[in-house]
C-alpha positions as CSV (number, residue, x, y, z in Angstrom):
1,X,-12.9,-12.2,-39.7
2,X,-9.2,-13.0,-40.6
3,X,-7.5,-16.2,-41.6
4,X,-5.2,-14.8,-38.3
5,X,-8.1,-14.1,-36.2
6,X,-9.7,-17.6,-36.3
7,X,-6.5,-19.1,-35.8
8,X,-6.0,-17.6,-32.6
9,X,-9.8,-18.4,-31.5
10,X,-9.0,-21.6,-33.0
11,X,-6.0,-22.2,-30.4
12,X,-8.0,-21.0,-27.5
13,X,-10.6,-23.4,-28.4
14,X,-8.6,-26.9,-27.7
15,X,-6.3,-28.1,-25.0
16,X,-3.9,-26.8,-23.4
17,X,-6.2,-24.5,-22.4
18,X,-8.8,-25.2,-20.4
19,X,-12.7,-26.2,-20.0
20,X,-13.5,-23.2,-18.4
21,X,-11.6,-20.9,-21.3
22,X,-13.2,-23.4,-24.0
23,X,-17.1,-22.4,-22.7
24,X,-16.2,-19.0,-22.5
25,X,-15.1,-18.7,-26.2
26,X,-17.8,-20.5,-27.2
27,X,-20.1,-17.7,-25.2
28,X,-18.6,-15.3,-26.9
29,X,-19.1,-16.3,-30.1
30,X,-22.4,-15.4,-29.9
31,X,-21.2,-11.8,-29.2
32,X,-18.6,-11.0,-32.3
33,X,-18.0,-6.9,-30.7
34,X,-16.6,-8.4,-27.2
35,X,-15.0,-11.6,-29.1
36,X,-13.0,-9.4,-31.6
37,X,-11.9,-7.4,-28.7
38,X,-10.4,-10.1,-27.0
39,X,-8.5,-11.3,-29.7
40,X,-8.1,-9.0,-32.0
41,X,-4.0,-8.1,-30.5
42,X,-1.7,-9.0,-27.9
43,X,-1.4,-7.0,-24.9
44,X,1.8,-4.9,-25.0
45,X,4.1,-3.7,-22.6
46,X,3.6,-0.3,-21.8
47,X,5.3,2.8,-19.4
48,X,3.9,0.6,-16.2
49,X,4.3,-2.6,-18.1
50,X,1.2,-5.1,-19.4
51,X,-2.4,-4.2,-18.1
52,X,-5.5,-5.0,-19.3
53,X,-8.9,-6.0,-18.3
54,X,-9.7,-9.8,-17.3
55,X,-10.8,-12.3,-19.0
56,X,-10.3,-15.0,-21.8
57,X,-8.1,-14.1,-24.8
58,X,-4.5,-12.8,-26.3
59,X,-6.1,-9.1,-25.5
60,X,-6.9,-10.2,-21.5
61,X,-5.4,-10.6,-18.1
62,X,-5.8,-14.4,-17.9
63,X,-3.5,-17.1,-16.7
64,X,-2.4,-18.4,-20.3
65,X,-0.9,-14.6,-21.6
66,X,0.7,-14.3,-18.3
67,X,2.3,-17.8,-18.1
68,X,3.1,-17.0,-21.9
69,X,4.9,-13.8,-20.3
70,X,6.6,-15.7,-17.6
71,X,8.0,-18.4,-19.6
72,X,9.3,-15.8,-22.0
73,X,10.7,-14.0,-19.4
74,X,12.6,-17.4,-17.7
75,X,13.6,-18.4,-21.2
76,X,15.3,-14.3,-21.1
77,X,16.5,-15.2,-17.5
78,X,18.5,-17.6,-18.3
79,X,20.2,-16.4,-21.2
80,X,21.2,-13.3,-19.4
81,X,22.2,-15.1,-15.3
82,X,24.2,-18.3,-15.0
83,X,23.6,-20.6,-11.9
84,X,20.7,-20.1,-9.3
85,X,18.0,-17.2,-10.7
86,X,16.1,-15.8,-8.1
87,X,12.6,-13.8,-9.0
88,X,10.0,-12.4,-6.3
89,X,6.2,-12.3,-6.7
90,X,4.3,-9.8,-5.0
91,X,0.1,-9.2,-5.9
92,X,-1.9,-6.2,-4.7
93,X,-5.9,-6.1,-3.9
94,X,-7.1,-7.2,-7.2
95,X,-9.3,-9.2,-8.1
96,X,-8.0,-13.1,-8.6
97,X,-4.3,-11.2,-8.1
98,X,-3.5,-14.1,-5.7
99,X,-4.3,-16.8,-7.7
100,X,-2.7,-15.5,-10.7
101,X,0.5,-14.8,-8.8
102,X,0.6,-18.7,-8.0
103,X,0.6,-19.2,-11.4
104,X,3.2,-17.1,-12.3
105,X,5.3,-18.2,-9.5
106,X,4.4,-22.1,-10.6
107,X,5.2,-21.6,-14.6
108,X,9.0,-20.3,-13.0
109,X,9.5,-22.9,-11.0
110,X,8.8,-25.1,-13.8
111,X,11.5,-23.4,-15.2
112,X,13.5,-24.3,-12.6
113,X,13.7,-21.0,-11.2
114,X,13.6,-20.2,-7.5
115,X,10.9,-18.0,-6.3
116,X,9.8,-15.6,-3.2
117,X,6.5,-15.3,-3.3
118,X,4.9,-13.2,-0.7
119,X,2.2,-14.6,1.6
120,X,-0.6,-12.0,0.8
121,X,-1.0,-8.8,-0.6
122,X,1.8,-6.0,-0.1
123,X,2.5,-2.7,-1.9
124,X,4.6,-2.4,-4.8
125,X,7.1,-0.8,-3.6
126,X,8.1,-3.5,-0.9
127,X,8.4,-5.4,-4.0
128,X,10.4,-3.0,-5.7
129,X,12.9,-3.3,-1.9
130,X,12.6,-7.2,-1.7
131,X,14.2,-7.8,-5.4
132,X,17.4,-5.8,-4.0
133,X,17.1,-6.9,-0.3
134,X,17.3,-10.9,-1.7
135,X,19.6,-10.4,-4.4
136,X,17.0,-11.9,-6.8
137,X,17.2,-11.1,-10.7
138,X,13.5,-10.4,-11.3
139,X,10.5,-9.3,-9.5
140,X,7.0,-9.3,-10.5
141,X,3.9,-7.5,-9.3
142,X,0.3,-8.5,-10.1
143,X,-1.3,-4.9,-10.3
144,X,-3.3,-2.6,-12.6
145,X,-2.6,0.4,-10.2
146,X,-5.4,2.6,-10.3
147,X,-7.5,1.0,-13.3
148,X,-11.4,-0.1,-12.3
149,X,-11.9,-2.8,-10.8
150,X,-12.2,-5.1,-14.0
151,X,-8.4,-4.5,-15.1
152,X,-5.1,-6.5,-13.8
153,X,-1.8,-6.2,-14.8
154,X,1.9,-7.7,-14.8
155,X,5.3,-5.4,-13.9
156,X,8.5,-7.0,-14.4
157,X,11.5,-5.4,-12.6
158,X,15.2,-6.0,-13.0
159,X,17.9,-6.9,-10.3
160,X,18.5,-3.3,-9.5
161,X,15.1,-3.1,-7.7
162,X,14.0,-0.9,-10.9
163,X,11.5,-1.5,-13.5
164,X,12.6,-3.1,-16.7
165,X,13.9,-0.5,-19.1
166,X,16.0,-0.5,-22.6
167,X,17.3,-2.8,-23.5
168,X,16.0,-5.5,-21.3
169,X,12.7,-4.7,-22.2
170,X,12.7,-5.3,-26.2
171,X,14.7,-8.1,-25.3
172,X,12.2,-9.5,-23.3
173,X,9.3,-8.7,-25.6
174,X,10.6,-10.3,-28.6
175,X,11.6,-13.3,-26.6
176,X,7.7,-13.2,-25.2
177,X,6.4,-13.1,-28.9
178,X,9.0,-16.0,-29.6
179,X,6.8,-17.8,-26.9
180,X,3.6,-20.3,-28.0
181,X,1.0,-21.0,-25.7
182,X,1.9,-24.7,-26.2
183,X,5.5,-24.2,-24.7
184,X,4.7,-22.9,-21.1
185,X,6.1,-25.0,-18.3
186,X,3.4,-25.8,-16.1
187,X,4.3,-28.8,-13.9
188,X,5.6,-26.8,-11.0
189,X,8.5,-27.3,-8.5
190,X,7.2,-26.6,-5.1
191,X,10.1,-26.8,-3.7
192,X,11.4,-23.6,-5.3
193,X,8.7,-21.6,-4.0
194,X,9.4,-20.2,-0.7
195,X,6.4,-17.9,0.7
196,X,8.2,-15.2,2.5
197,X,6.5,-12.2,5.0
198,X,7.4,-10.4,8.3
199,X,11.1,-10.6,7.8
200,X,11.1,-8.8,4.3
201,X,8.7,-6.6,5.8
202,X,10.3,-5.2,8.8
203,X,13.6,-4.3,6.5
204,X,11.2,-2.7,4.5
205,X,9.2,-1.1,7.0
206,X,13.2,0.3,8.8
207,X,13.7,1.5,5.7
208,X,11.3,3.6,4.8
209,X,11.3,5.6,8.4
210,X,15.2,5.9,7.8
211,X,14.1,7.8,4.5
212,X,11.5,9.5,5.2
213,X,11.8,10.6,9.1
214,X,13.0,13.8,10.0
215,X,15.4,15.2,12.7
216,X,12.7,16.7,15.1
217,X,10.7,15.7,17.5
218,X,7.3,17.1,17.8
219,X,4.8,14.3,16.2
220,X,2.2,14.4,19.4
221,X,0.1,17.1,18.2
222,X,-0.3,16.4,14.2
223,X,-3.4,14.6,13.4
224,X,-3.7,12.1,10.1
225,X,-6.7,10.8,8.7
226,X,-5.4,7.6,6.3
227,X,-7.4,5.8,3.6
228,X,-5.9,3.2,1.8
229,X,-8.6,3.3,-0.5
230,X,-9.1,-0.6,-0.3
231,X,-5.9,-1.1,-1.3
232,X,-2.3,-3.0,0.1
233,X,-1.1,0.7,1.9
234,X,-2.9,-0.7,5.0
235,X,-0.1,-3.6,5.5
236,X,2.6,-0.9,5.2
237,X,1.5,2.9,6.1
238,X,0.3,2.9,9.5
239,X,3.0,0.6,10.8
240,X,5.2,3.3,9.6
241,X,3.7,6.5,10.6
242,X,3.7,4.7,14.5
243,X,7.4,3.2,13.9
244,X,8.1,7.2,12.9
245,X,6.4,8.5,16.0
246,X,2.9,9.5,15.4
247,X,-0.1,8.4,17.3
248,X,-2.5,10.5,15.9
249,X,-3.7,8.1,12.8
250,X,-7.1,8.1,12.1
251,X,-7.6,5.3,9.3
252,X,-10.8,5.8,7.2
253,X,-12.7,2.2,8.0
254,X,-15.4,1.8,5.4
255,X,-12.1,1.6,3.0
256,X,-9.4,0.0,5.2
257,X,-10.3,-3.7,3.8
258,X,-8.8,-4.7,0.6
259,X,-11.4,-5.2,-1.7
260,X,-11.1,-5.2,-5.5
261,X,-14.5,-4.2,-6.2
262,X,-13.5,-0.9,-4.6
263,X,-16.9,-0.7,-3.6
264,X,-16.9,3.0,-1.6
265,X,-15.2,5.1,-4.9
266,X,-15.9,6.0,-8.6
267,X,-12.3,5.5,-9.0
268,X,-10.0,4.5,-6.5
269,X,-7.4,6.7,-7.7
270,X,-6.1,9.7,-5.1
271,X,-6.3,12.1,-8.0
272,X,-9.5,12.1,-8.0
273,X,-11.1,14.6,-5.5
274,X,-14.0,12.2,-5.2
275,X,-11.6,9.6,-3.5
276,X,-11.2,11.3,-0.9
277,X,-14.1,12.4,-0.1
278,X,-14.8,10.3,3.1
279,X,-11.3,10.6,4.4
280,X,-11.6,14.6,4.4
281,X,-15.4,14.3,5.8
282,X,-13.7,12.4,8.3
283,X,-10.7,15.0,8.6
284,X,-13.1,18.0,9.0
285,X,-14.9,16.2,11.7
286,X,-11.6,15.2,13.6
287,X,-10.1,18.8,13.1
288,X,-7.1,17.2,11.4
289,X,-4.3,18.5,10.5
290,X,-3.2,16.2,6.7
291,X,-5.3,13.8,4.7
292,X,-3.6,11.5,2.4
293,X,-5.2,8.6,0.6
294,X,-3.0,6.0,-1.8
295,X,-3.8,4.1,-4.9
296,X,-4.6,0.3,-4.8
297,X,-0.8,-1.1,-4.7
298,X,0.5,1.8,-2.9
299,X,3.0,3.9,-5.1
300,X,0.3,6.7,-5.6
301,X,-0.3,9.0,-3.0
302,X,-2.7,11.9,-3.0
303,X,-2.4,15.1,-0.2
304,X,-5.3,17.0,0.8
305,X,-4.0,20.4,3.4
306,X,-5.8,22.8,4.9
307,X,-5.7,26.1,2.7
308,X,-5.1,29.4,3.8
309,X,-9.1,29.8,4.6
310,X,-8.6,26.6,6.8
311,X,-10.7,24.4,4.0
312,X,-9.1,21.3,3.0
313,X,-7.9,21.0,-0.5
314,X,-6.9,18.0,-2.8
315,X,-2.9,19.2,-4.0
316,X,-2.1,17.9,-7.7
317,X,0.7,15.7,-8.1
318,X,3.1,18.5,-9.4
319,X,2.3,20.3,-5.9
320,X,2.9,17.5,-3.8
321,X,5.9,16.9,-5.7
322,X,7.3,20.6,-5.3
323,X,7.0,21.0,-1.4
324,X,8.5,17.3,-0.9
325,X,11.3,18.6,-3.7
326,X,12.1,22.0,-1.6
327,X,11.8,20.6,1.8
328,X,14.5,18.0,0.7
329,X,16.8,20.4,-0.8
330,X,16.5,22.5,2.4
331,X,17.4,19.9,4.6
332,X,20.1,18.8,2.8
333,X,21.7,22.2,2.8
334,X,21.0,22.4,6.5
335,X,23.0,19.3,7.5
336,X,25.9,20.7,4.6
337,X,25.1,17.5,2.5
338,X,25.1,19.4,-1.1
339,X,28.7,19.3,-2.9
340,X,27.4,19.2,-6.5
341,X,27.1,15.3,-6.7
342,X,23.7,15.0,-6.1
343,X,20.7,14.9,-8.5
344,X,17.0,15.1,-8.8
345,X,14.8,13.4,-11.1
346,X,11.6,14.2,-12.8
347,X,9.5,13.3,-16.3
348,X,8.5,16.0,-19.4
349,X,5.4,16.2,-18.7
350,X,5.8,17.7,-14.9
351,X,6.1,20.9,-13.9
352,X,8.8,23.2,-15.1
353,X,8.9,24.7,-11.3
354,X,11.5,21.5,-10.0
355,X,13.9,22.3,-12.9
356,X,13.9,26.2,-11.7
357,X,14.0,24.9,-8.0
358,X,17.0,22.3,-8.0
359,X,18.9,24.7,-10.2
360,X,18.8,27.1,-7.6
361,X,20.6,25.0,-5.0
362,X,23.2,24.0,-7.2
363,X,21.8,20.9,-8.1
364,X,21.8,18.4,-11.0
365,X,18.7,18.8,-12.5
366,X,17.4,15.7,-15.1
367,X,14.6,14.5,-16.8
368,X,13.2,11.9,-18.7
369,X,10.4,10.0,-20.3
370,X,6.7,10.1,-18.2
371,X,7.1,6.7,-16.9
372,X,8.7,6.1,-13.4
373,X,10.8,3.1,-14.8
374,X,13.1,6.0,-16.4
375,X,13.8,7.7,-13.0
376,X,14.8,4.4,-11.9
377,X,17.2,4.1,-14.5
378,X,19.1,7.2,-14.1
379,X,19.6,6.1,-10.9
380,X,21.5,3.0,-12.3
381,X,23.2,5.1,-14.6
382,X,24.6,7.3,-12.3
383,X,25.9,5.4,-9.9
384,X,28.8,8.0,-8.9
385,X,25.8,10.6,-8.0
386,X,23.4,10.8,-4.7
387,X,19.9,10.7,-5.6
388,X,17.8,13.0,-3.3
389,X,14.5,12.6,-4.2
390,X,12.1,12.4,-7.4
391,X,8.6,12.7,-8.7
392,X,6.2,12.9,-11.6
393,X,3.0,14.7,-12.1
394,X,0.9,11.4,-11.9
395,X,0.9,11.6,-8.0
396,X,4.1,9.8,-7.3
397,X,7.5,10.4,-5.6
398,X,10.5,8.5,-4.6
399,X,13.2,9.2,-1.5
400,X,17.0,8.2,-2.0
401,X,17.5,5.3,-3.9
402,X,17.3,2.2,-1.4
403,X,13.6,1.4,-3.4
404,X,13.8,1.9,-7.6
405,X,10.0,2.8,-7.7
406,X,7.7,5.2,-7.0
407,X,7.2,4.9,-2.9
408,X,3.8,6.2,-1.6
409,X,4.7,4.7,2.0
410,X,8.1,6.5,2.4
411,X,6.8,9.6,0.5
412,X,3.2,9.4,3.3
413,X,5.7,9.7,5.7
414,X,7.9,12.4,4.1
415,X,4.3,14.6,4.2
416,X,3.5,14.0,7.3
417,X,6.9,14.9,8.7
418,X,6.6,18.0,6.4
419,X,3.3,18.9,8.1
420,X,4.3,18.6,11.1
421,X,7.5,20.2,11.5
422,X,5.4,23.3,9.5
423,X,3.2,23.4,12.5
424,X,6.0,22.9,14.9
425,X,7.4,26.5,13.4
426,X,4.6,28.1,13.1
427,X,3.6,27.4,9.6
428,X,1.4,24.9,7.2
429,X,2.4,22.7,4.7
430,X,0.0,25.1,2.5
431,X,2.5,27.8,3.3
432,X,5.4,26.0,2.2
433,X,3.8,25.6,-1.2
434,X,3.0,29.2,-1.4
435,X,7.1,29.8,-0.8
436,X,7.9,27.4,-3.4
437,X,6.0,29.4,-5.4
438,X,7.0,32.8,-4.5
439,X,10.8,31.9,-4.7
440,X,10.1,30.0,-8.1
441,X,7.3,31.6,-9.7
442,X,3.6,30.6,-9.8
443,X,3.4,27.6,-11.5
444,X,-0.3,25.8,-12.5
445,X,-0.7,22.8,-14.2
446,X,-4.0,20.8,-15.3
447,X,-4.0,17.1,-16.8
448,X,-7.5,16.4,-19.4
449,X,-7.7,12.5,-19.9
450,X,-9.9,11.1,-22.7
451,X,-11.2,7.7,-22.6
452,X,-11.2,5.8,-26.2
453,X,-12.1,1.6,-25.6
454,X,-11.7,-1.0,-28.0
455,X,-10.0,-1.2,-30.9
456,X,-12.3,1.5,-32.6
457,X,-10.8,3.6,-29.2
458,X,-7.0,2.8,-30.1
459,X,-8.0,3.8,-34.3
460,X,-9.1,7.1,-32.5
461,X,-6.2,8.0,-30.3
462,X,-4.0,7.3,-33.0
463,X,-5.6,9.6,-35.8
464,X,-5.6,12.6,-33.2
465,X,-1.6,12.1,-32.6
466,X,-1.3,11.6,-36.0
467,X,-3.4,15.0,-37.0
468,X,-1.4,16.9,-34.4
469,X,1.9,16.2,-35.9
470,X,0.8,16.8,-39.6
471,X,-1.3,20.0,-38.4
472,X,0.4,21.6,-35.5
473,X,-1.3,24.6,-34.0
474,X,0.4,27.7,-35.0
475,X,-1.3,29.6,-32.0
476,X,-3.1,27.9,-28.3
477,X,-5.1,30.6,-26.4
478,X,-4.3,33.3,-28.4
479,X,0.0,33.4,-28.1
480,X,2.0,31.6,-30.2
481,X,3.8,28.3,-30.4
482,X,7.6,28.8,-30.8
483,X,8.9,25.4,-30.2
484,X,7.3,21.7,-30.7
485,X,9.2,18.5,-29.4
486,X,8.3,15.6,-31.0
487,X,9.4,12.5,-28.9
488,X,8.6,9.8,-31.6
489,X,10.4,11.3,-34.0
490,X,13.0,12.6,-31.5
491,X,13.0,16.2,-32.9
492,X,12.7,19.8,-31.6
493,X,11.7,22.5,-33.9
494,X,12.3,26.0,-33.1
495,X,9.2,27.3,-35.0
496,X,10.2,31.0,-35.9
497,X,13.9,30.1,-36.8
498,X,13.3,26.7,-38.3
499,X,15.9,25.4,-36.4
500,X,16.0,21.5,-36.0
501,X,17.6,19.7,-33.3
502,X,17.7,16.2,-32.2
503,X,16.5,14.9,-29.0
504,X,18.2,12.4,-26.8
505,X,15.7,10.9,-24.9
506,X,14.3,7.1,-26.4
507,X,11.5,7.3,-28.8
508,X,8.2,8.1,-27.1
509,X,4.9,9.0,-28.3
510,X,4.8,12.4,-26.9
511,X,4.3,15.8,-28.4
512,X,5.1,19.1,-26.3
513,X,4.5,22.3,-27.9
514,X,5.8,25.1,-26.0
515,X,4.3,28.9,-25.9
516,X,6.0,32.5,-26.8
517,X,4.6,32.5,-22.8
518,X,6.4,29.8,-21.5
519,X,3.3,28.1,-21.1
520,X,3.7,24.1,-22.0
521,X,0.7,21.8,-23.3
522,X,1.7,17.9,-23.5
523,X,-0.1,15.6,-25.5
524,X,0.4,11.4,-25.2
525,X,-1.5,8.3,-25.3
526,X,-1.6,6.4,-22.3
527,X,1.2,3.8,-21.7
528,X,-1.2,1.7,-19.6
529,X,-4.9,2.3,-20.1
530,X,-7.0,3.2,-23.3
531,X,-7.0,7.0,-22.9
532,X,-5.5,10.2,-24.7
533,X,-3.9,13.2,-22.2
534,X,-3.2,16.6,-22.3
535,X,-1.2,17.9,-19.7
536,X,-1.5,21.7,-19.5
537,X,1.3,24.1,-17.7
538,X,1.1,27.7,-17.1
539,X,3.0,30.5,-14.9
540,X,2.9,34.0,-13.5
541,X,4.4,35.9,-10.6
542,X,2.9,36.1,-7.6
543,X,3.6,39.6,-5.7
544,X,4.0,39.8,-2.0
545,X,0.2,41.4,-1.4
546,X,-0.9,38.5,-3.5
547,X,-2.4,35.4,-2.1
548,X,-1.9,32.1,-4.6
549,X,-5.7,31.3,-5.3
550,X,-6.0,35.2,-6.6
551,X,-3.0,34.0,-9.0
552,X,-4.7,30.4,-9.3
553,X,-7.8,32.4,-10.9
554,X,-5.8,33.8,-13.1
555,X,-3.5,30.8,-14.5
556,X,-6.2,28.6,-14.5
557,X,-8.4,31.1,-16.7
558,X,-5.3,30.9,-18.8
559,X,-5.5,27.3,-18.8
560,X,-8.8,27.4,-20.0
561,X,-8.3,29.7,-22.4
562,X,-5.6,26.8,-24.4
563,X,-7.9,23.9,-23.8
564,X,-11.1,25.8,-25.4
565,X,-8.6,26.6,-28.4
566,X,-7.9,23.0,-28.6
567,X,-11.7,22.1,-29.0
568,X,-11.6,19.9,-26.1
């Protein structure tokens, strides 16, 4: 044990903190493995900012390394804002969210800082809309997404609605590590703590029908079975599927309370087929028409569709993401809205299919780091451009640029309007991703995640990144590698030429190596939980006879093919 490491136990052992903090270290003394874990760093921001599991500890989710956080981030505040500073607090379905929300919204109001904090639970991006929609300077969301039930987390966003990007974000880091335990405010100033609800909602609510309806009219006949997957969506989604016109919404019960024990799912993720499971039991029975589940504070969405054999099937996130792309584009160009000013927005590790897409309508095509925070900021950097829509392969997609954040209550709506004008004409959602892909190409794409926990987890992840940049693959499934793009070190290498060029991008620790087949394979640690992923893509042409799951069999043997080269 280091001289370091029983100083910070040391700390943790004595006022300010708590009785209930001082047993608990003392319990875990008895158990060094889960005591050196807690304490053994500091949880970092990440791409989605600080998340962790609960408990005591500079390594947990507890109310000390948050109020540490929020007094570094008022001390920030007030360097960078002079007179009032306004900052919003919103918590999702998590476990002891609501109570740890008080305390952040306490330790700011100690600092003298006004806050909104929202009566109960609501989805992230409402949260992302209310920082913009009260002019505040910050906003803060207790939520660890997707994680299992045992994790929280803490997202800081900026005045422009957006997560906190370069430089804001270093800035507020070192400013954070500045920060003892010893010098959070605590004594708080209720009367800078407004609780705020239905008003902020119903803006919220008007706004995402004005982005995500559709001119047409026919809504009667398009069936929806909903699961919010115990999450916040249920505050926000079916108000705004009725407001939009639908009164066909079948919401999955056994999961329409919040509960952070998620007690129904494995995972309650909507990229996880199993997720869903009830919702398309449910579907099947109902003979509906669109299944779509969301993620725990609602800026995930997955989209099950009936398939050309009428079987439902779970899209990926790059699917989801090209139909809602093209169906955008299309209805821009209908109503003569595209002039060239206009952009869309997606990350390095999604499909190569939206770049090929937005291209063809004349549109600016950019991309940036995996990490929705960076979509966000292009739209503050290009203020002089029109932002049509945006997604990454990680099941998330944005509308227009009222809300800085990935939007799974606008983007529920833009599916279902999708689906239903489809069946209006004739035609399937299905269909439209089969015309995507025909006017395109035949794009497949695959994500493998590997779990490494612990300290011994993080040694791990970092000696595989570290062996695939000293020993890149020369050849995956058989064809060769002809470019590799090392984000950390900002480089790309043209293999055969040895041609190096720099890239732009910030420093990220991603590698891409790209195939003599213009197949793609991605390989990063996770910004937000302890896991390792490779993110597969692969294309083909799909001939007019051909129906996509004939070319599916082929791309994804092909996929296959790279990962058993790999020795994954």
């Amino acid at each position: 044990m280091t001289i370091e490491f029983e100083a910070k136990i040391g700390e943790w052992s004595q006022p300010p903190f708590d009785e209930a903090t001082r047993l608990k270290i003392m319990e875990l003394k008895n158990k060094p493995d889960q005591l050196e874990d807690a304490f053994y760093k500091d949880l970092e921001f990440g791409t989605g900012g600080m998340r962790g599991v609960m408990g005591v500890g500079t390594n947990r989710i507890n109310q000390y390394t948050l109020g540490k956080s929020t007094q570094g981030l008022s001390d920030y505040l007030k360097k960078c804002f002079e007179g009032e500073i306004k900052a919003v607090i919103a918590f999702d379905c998590r476990n002891n969210s609501k109570s740890l929300a008080r305390k952040v919204a306490e330790v700011f109001s100690a600092n003298g800082i006004k806050v909104y904090l929202f009566s109960d639970l609501r989805a992230t991006p409402e949260l992302s809309f209310a920082v913009k929609h009260l002019k505040a300077q910050c906003g803060i969301v207790l939520t660890a997404s997707h994680n299992p039930p045992e994790y929280n987390g803490y997202k800081v966003y900026w005045e422009d609605g957006g997560q906190i990007v370069p430089p804001q974000d270093r800035e507020i880091i070192d400013q954070i590590d500045k920060t003892q335990f010893n010098d959070i405010l605590s004594e708080p100033d209720e009367s800078l703590i407004e609780i705020i609800d239905n008003e902020v909602d119903e803006a919220f609510l008007s706004t995402s029908v004005e982005l995500g309806k559709l001119n047409f009219e026919q809504r009667d006949n398009f069936k929806i079975v909903f699961t919010s997957l115990h999450g916040t969506s249920i505050t926000a989604v079916p108000r705004v599927l009725e407001k939009a016109g639908y009164n066909q919404v079948h919401i999955v019960q056994e999961q329409a309370k919040p509960d952070g024990n998620f007690p129904t799912v494995k995972s309650p993720n909507p990229e996880e087929p199993e997720a869903l499971r009830l919702a398309i039991e449910q579907a099947e029975k109902l003979n509906a028409d669109i299944v779509i589940g969301t993620d725990p504070d609602c800026d995930r969405l997955g989209v099950a569709v009936r398939d050309k054999n009428n079987a439902f099937c779970l899209l990926n996130g790059n699917q989801t993401m090209a139909v809602m792309t093209y169906f955008l584009l299309e209805n821009w160009k209908k109503n003569n809205r595209l002039n060239g000013n206009q952009f869309v927005a997606t990350t390095i590790v999604s499909t190569p299919m939206i770049e090929k897409m937005v291209t063809a309508y004349g549109v600016k095509y950019m991309e940036t780091l995996t990490g929705f925070k960076w979509i966000g900021k292009l739209i503050k950097d290009y203020p002089t451009l029109e932002f049509i829509g945006g997604g990454e392969e990680s099941f998330g997609y944005l509308v227009g640029d009222q809300i800085r954040d990935k939007d799974a209550v606008t983007a529920t709506l833009l599916a279902c309007e999708i689906g239903a004008y489809a069946k209006e004409m004739g035609k399937s959602f299905f269909e439209i991703l089969e015309d995507c892909y025909r006017k395109f190409g035949a794009h497949k794409e695959k994500l493998l995640s590997f779990t490494q926990k612990g300290k011994e987890g993080a040694e791990k992840i970092k000696s595989m990144m570290d062996g695939y940049r000293k020993n890149p693959p020369k050849k995956l499934g058989g064809i060769r590698i002809i470019e590799i793009e090392d984000y950390l070190k900002s480089t790309r290498v043209m293999v055969e030429q040895n041609i190096l060029e720099n890239i732009t991008l910030p420093k990220a620790n991603v590698l891409i190596f790209k195939l003599e087949d213009d197949s793609r394979i991605a390989i990063r640690p996770s910004g937000t939980e302890p896991k390792i992923k490779f993110y597969f893509s692969v294309n083909g042409k799909i001939d007019k006879n051909e129906s996509w799951h004939e070319v599916e069999e082929k791309l994804d043997q092909r996929i296959d093919e790279i990962i058993e080269s790999l020795n994954l």
